[in-house]
N, C-alpha and C positions, 0 to 999 in steps of 0.2 A: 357313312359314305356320303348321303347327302348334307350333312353340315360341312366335311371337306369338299365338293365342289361347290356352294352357296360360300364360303368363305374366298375361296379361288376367284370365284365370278366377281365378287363384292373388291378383291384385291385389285382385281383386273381393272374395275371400272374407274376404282381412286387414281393407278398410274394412268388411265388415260383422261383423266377431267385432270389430273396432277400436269400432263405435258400439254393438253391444249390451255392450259395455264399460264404458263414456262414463256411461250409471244410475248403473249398480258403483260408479264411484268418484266421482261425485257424492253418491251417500248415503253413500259411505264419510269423504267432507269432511265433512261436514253432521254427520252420527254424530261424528266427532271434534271438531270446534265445539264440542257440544253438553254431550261428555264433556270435554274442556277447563273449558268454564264453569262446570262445574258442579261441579268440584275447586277451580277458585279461589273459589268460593261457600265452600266448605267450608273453606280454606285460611281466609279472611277471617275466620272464626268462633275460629279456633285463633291465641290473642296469642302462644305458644312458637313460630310459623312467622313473626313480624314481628320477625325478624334480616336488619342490613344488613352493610354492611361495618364493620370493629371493631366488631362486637358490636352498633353503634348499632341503633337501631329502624330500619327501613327504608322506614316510612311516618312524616310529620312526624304530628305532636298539632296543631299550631297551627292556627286556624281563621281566618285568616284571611293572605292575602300580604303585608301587611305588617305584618305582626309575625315576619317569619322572621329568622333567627337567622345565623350565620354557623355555626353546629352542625345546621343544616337539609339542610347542604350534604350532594347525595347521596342525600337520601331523598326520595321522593316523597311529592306531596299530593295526598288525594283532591278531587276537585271534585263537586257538586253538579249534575247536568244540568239541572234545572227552573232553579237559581239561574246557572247560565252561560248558558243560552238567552236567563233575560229580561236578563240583564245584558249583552248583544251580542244587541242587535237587529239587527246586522247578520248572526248567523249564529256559529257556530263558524269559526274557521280551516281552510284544509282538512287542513295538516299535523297537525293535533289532533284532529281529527274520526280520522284514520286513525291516529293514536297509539293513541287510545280504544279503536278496531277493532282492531288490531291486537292490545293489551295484555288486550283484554276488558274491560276496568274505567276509569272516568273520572277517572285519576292522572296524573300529569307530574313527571318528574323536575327536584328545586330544582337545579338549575346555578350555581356562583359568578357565570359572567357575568350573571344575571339579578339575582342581589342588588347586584351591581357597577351595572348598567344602572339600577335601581329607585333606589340610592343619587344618584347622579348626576340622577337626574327629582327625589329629593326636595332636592337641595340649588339644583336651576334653580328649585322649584316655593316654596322656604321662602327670603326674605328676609331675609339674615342682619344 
């Protein structure tokens, strides 16, 4: 009987050292979020930090998706959120929405299957 309430007790006192815990490292996310973001604010300021692979840029220039390049490939483009919202009235995607979150910043990596994909819409979409 006494080792099941000495066990009890001892259980008791982990869930409660375990939730005055639980703040700790909630503000300790939060604080790192915060300090995250606020490097890549900084990073974004600094053109010596926008190196991709081979040296390319790792963010595109191009201001719009079709005008990408087959040299786009591999860098990301930033997006616009006021101009993505109204242009998908239906919403963001969710996989994009959590790209966003994830990345901190509202970019997407140019993939060849997408310029592959896009050439193909323009060749069904342009009457040759």
């Amino acid at each position: 009987v006494k080792n099941a309430k000495s066990t009890t007790a001892t259980k008791g006192k982990f869930n409660k050292s375990e939730e005055d815990a639980a703040p700790a490292k909630v503000d300790a996310a939060v604080s790192e979020a915060q300090a995250r973001a606020r490097r890549l604010a900084m990073d974004e300021k600094d053109p010596t930090l926008d190196v991709g692979p081979n040296g390319l840029p790792l963010f595109t220039s191009m201001p719009s998706l079709s005008l990408f390049s087959r040299k786009d490939t591999c860098s990301y483009f930033k997006f616009s959120m006021e101009s993505l919202k109204s242009a998908l009235l239906e919403g963001l995607p969710t996989r994009m929405v959590k790209e966003f979150e994830d990345s901190l910043r509202p970019a997407l990596l140019v993939r060849q299957s997408f310029l592959d994909l896009r050439e193909i819409f323009a060749e069904l979409l342009i009457p040759h």
